[in-house]
C-alpha positions in Angstrom: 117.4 108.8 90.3 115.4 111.1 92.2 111.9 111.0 93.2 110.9 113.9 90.3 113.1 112.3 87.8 110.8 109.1 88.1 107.1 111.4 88.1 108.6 113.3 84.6 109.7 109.7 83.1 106.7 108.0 84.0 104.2 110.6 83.8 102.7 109.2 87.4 102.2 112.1 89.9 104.5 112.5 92.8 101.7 110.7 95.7 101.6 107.5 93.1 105.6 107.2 92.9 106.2 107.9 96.3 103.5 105.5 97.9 105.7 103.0 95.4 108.5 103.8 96.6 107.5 103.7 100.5 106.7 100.0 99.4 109.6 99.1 97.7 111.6 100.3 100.8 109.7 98.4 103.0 110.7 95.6 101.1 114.3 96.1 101.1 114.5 96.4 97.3 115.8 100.2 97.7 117.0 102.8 100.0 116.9 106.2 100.2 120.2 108.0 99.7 121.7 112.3 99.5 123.2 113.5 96.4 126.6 114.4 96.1 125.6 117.9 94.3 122.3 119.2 96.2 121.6 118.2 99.9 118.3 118.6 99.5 117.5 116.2 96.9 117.4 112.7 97.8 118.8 110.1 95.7 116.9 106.5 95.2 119.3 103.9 95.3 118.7 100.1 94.1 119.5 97.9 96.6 121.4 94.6 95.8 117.9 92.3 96.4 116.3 95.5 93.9 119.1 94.9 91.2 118.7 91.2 91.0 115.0 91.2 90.2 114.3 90.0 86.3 112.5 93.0 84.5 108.7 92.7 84.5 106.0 94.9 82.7 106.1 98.0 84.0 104.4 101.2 83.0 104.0 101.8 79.1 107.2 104.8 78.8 109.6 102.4 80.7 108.6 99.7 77.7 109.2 102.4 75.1 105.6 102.7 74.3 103.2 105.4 75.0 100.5 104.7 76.7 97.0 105.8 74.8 99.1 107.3 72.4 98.8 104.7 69.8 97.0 104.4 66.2 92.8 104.4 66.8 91.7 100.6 66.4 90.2 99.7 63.1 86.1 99.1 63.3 
């Protein structure tokens, strides 16, 4: 998945997913990576410590809700 493909899933503008990112790096859970189709894009790649993590939370589109987009609470 690319670095835009993550901003236009999670709505999250491109500083927010990149700083993420940077971190995740850091931390060996992913690595950066070309595509086979468009040398200019680059590709973000699960690593095998990434893949093995358990799902947690996460933002409200990757749960399948919308965030603030809900039925108004009842007074």
């Amino acid at each position: 998945m690319s670095q835009r493909e993550i901003c236009a899933y999670t709505l999250l503008p491109r500083q927010t997913v990149n700083n993420v990112i940077n971190v995740f790096a850091s931390q060996g859970l992913l690595r950066w990576g070309g595509s086979k189709h468009d040398k200019r894009v680059k590709r973000i790649h699960l690593t095998d410590e990434g893949g093995a993590l358990p799902p947690r939370g996460g933002h409200a589109r990757a749960r399948g809700g919308t965030a603030g987009h809900g039925r108004a609470r009842a007074r």
